[in-house]
VOGU-3710 file (C-alpha; in Angstrom, 3 decimals, decimal comma):
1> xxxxxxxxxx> 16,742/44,978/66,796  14,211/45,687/69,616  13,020/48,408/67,517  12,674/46,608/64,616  10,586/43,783/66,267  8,370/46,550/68,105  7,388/47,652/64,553  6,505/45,185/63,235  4,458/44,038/65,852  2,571/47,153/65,933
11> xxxxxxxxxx> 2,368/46,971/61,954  1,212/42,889/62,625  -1,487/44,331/65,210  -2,810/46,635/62,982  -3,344/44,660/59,617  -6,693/44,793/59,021  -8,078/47,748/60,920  -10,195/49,899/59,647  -8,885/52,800/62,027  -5,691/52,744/60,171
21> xxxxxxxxxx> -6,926/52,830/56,543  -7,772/56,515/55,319  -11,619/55,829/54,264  -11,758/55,767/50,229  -14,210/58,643/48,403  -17,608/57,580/47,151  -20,915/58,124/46,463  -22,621/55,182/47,698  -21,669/52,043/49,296  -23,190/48,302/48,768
31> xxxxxxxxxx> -21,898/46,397/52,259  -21,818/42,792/52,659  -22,880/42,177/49,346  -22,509/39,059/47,336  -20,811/39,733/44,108  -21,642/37,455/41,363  -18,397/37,172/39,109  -19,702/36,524/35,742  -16,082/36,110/34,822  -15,108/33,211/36,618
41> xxxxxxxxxx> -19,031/32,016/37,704  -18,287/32,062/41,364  -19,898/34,179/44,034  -17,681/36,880/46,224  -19,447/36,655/49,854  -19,270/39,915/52,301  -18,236/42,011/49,756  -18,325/46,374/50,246  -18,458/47,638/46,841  -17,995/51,590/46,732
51> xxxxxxxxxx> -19,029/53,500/43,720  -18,011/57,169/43,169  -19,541/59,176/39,959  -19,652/56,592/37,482  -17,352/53,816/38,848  -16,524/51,579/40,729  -13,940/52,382/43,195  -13,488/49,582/45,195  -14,471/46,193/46,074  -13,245/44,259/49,052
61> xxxxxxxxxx> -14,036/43,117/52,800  -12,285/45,116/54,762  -12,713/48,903/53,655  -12,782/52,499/55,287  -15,973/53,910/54,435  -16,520/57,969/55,005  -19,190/58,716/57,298  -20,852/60,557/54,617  -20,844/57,708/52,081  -24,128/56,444/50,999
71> xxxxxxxxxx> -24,868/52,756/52,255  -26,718/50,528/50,673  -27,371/47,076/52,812  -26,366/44,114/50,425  -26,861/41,695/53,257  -28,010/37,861/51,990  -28,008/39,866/48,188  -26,702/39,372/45,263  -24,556/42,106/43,089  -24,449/41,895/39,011
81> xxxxxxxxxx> -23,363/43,609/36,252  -26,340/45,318/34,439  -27,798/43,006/31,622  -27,212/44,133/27,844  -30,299/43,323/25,122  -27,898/43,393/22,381  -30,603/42,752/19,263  -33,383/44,618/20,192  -35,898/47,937/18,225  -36,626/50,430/20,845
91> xxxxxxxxxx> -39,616/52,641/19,793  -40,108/55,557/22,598  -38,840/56,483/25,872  -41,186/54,644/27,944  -39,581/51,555/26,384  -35,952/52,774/27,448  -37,741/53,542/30,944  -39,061/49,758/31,200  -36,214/48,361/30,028  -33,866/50,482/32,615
101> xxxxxxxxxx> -36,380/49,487/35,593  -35,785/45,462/34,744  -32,258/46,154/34,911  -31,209/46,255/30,892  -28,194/48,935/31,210  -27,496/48,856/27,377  -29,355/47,943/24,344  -28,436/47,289/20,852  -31,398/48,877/18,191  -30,835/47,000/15,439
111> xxxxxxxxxx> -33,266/49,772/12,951  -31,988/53,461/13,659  -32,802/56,341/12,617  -31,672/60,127/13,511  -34,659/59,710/16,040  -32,153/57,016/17,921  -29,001/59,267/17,531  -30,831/61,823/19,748  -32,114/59,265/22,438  -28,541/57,649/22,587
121> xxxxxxxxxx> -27,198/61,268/22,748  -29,956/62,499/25,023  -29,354/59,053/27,753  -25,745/59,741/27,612  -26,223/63,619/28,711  -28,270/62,114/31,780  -31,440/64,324/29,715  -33,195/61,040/29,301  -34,120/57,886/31,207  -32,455/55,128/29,930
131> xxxxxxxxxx> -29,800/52,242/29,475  -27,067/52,917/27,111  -28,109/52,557/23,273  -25,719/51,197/20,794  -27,448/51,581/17,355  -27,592/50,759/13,657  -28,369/52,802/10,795  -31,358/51,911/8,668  -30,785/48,495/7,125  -29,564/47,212/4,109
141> xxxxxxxxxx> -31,353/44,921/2,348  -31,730/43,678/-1,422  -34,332/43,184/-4,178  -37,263/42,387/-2,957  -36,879/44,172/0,647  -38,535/42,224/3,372  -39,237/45,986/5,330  -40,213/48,611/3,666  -38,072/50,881/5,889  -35,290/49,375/4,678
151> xxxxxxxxxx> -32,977/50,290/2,016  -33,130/48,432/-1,316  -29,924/47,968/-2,812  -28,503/45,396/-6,152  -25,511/47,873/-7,031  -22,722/47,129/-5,412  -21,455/50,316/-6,966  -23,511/52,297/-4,407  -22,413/50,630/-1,310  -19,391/53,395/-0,146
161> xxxxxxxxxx> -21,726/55,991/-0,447  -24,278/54,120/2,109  -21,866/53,517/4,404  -19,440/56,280/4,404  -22,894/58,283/5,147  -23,953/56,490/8,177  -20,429/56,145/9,292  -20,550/59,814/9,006  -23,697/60,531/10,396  -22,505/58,582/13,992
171> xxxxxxxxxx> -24,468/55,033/13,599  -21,872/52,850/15,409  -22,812/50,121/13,047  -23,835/49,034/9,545  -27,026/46,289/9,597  -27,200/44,076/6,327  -30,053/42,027/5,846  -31,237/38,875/3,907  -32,049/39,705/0,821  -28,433/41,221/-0,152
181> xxxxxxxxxx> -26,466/39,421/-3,250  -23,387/38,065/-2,252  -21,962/41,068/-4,581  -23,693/43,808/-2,298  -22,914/41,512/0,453  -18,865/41,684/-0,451  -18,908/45,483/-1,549  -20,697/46,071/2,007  -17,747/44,460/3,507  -15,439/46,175/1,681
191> xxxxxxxxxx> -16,836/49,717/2,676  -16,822/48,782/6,618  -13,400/48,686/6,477  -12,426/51,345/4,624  -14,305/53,730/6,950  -13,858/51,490/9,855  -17,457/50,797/10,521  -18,874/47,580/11,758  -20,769/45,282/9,479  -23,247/43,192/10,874
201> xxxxxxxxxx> -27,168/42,074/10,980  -28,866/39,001/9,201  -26,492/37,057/7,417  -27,844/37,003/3,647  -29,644/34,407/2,405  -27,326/33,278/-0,139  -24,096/34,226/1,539  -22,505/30,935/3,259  -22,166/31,598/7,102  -18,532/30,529/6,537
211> xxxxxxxxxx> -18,250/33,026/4,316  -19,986/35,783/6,632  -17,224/34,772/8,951  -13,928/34,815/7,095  -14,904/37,822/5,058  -15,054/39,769/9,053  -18,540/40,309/9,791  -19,237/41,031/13,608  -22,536/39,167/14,118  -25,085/37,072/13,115
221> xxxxxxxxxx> -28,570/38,016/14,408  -30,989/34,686/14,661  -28,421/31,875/14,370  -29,229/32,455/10,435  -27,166/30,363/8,209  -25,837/27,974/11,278  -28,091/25,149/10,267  -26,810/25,451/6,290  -23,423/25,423/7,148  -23,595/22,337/9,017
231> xxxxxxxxxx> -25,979/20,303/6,374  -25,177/16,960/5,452  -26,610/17,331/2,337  -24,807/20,732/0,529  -27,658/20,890/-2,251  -30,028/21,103/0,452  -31,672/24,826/1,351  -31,177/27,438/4,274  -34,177/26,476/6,439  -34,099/30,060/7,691
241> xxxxxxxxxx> -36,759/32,870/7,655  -39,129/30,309/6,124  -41,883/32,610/6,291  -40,267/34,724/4,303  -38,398/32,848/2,098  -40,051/30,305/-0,446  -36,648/28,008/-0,776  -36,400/27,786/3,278  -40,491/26,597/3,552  -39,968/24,182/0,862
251> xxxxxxxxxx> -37,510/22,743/2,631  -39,350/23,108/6,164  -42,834/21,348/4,805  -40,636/18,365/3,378  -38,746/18,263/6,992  -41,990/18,406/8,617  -43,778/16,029/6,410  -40,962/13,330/6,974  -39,268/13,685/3,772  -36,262/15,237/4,660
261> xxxxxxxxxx> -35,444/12,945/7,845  -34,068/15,580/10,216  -31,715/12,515/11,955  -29,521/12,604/9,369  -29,213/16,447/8,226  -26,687/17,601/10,289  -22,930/16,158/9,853  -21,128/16,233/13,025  -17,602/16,620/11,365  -19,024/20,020/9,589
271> xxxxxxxxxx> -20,489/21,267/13,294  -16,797/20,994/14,562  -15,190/22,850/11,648  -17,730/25,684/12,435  -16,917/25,635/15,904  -13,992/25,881/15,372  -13,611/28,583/12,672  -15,792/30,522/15,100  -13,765/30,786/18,341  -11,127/31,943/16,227
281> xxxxxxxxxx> -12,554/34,539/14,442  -14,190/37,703/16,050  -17,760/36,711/15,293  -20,732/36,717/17,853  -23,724/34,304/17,403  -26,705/36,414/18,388  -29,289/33,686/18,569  -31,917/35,457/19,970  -33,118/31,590/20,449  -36,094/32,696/22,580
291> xxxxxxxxxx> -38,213/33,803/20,480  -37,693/31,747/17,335  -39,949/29,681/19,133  -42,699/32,355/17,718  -42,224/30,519/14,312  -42,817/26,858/16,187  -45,771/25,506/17,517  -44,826/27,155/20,937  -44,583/30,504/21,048  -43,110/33,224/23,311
301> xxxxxxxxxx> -46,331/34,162/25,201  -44,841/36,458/27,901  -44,908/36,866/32,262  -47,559/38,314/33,249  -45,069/41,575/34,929  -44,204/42,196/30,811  -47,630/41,962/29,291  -48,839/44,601/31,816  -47,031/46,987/29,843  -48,357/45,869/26,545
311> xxxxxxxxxx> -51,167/47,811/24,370  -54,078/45,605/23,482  -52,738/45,708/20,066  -49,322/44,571/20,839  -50,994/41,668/22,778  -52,490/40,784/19,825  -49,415/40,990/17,777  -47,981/38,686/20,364  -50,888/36,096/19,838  -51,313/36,149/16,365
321> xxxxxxxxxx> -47,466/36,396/15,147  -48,398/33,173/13,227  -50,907/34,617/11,173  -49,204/37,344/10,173  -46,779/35,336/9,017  -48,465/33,168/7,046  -47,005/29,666/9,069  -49,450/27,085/8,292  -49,551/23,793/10,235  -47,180/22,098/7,441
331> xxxxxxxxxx> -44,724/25,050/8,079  -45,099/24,882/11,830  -44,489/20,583/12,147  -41,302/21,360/10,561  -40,220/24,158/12,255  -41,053/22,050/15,498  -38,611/19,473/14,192  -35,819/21,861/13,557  -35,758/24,008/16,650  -34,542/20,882/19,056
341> xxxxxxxxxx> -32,189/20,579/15,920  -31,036/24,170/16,488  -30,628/23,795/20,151  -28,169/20,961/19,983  -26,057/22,797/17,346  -26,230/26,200/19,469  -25,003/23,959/22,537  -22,089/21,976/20,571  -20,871/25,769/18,698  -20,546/27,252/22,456
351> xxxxxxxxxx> -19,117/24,006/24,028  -16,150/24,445/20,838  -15,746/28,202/21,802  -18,131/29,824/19,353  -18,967/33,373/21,192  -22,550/34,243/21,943  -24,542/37,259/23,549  -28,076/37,200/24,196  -30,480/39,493/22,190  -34,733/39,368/22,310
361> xxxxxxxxxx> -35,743/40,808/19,206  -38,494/41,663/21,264  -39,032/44,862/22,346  -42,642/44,362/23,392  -41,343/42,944/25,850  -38,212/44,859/26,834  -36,323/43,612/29,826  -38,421/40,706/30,745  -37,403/39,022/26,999  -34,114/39,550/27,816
371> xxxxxxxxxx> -34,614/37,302/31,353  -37,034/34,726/29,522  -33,490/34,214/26,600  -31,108/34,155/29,159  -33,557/31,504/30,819  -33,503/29,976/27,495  -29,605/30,350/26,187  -29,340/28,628/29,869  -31,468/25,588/28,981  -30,146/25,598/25,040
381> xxxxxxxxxx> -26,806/23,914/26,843  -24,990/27,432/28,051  -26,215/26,766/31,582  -26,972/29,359/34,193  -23,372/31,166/34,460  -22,802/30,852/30,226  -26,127/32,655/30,097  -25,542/34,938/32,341  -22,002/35,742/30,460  -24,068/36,099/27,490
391> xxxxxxxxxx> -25,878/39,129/28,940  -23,275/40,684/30,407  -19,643/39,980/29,857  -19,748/38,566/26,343  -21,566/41,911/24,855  -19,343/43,741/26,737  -16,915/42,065/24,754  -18,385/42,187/21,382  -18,488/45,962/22,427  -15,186/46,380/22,877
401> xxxxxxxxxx> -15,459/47,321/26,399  -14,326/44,923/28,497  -12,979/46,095/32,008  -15,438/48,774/31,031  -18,991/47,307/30,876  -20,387/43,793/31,894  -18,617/42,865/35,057  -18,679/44,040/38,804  -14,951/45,363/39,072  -12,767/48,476/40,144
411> xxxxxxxxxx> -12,631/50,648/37,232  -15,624/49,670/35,685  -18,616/51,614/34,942  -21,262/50,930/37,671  -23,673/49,765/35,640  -24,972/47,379/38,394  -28,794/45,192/39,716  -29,165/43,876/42,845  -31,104/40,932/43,374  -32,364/38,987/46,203
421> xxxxxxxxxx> -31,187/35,458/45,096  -28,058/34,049/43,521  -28,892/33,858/39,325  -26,064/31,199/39,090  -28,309/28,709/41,465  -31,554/29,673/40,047  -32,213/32,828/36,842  -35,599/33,571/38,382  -34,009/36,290/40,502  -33,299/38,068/37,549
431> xxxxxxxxxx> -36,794/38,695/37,699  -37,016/40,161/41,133  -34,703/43,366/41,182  -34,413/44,880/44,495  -32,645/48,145/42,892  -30,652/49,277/39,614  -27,796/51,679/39,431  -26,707/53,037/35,689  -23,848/54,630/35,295  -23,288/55,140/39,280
441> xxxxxxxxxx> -26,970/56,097/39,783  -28,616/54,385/42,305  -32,467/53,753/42,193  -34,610/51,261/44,658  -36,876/49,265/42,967  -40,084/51,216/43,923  -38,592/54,558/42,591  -39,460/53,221/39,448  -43,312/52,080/40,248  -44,869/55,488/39,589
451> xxxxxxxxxx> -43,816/55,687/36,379  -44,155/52,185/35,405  -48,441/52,386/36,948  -48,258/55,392/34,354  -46,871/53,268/31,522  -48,976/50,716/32,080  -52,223/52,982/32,511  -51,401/54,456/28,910  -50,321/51,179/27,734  -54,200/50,239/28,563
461> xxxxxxxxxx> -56,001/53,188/26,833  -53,946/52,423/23,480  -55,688/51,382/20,745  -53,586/51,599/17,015  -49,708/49,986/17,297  -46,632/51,653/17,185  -43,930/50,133/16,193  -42,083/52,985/16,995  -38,158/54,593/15,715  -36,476/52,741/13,148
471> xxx> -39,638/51,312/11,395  -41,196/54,075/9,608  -43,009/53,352/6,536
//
């Protein structure tokens, strides 16, 4: 008995010593770190987070570390996953640089080509500079197509042969686009799952959301189709894409012009059945609700740290998106009715359980779009942690990678940003990195300035635009 009690006084003497603990293997350690879990939206104070190769390896307060290990002082900082962009069009490896240096681990390009199948390839191999790249294969649209790099297609007939090629040729998914039939549309869906392919992108025009849902798309880029399926009125238009869609201005002028009373369009009972077909099905709003303020009155006009890496032409773009699209101030009064409209619904879909992730749709400006939508997914009715979730967990789950990607955990790819203030109190640290590690490599934030005063300097001299891979004529 005496021996008994003697160990396990010794044992009670020695919890929690370090001395007694054989120090865990890594790379690199962040100590007394505060880990923001995106999960749960709470903070983990004092944390040691040890990363070895590409993981994380362990996270607690009390761990050996090897006197070799790496150290990285996380004192009065704050540890997140890295953010996802997950609707984005990258167009050149100084764009996968810029977006890698704002902390944007992995990005979705929604327009690929065999030009993105060797950059995702190439950042994989560690041969390029980059976040992760999940891509699409050159779109699918109908008759007329909106792009010209697009494919036209009215047979449903020679759908399987579309997709069973890109499914072959490695795009991880198939993008549809507005102009489809709902024939196409259903023969697209068909295809997907025969050669188990993801089907996803705009929903069409005139393909109910609903529909879109049941029938197992993955996502809907630009909240397209949410307004419709909620209308009051059925006979009433999609007010979507109305400056490229004759049916959806009509229907924006009248709204604008007080004919259409925007008070009574949406039916409340019609909202909840959404919601609530949504959180059961495996569909992800992608609202990219940012900058669909470019077709309001208000548009996205960029922080000064993005435009510095924006050609003179692309600042122009960025000015004069109006123009180019034809809005005129009848067009523009009722988009500026409908986007508080769109706000409210976005809020009431993700307070039933409707899943979202955060895309920019604006590559121009790269990682600092994909702060300024979290920013606004945050003020939408998300709030700070929801939009966090959105950029992180959620597309991690959309992925198919959770315990993978999107959270600060053991096992979990250290895809990883510190910051210098807590994002759930206040998203302008997201702005501020103090470092980024991808895939368990660890970079200060002034390891990337050389590079980025090199961007920027041939960002100044250029005069034509490039809109880069995926949007070849």
């Amino acid at each position: 008995m005496r021996i008994a009690i003697l160990v396990a006084g010794v044992a009670a003497l020695c919890t929690g010593c370090q001395s007694a603990r054989p120090p865990i293997p890594a790379d690199l350690a962040f100590l007394n770190v505060n880990v923001v879990d995106v999960a749960a939206a709470t903070i983990l104070p004092g944390q040691t987070v040890l990363v070895k190769g590409d993981r994380i390896v362990a996270i607690g307060t009390k761990l050996a570390i090897a006197e070799t290990t790496r150290s990285v002082d996380g004192s009065g900082r704050y540890l997140i996953p890295g953010l996802m962009d997950m609707h984005t069009h990258i167009s050149s490896p100084d764009q996968l640089y810029l977006y890698l240096a704002t902390g944007v681990t992995t990005v979705r390009h929604m327009a690929g080509d065999s030009v993105s199948l060797r950059w995702r390839r190439e950042v994989a191999e560690g041969k390029l500079l980059g976040p992760r790249i999940v891509t699409a294969g050159p779109l699918i649209d109908g008759r007329p197509r909106i792009w010209t790099f697009g494919v036209e297609v009215t047979d449903p007939a020679v759908i399987d042969t579309l997709v069973r090629h890109q499914k072959e040729a490695g795009y991880d998914f198939v993008k549809v686009y507005s102009q489809l039939t709902p024939e196409v549309f259903e023969a697209l869906i068909a295809a997907g799952a025969k050669y188990g392919i993801e089907i996803s992108g705009h929903v069409p025009q005139d393909v109910p959301l609903t529909r879109a849902i049941e029938a197992g798309m993955r996502t809907g880029e630009h909240f397209i189709g949410a307004m419709k399926a909620v209308w009051r009125d059925t006979a009433l238009a999609t007010p979507d894409l109305s400056a490229l869609d004759q049916r959806a201005r009509q229907l924006v002028v009248a709204i604008g012009a007080g004919q259409v009373a925007g008070s009574s369009l949406i039916d409340s009972a019609k909202v909840a059945a959404l919601g609530a077909l949504a959180a059961r099905s495996d569909f992800w709003f992608d609202p990219t609700h940012d900058i669909m303020r470019n077709f309001t009155s208000n548009p996205v006009t960029g922080r000064p740290e993005g435009l510095r890496y924006m050609s003179a032409p692309e600042r122009a773009l960025l000015r004069d998106v109006h123009k180019g699209f034809g809005l005129t101030p009848d067009v523009l009064a009722g988009e500026d009715s409908l986007y508080p409209l769109r706000t409210r619904l976005l809020a009431s879909l993700f307070e039933a359980g409707a899943k979202i992730i955060a895309g920019t749709d604006n590559a121009m400006l790269n990682g600092w779009a994909l702060k300024d939508e979290i920013v606004a997914l945050a003020k939408a009715g998300l709030g700070n942690a929801g939009a966090l979730r959105a950029a992180t967990l959620s597309a991690a789950e959309y992925l198919g990678k959770r315990g993978e990607l999107g959270e600060v955990r053991e096992g979990a790819v250290a895809d990883l940003v510190l910051l210098g203030g807590n994002p759930l109190d206040d998203l302008e640290a997201l702005y501020h990195p103090d470092g980024v590690m991808a895939r368990g490599v660890w970079r200060l934030a002034a390891e990337f300035v050389p590079r980025l005063d090199s961007i920027a300097a041939a960002k100044a001299a250029q005069k034509t635009l490039d809109l880069g891979v995926g949007l070849e004529k």
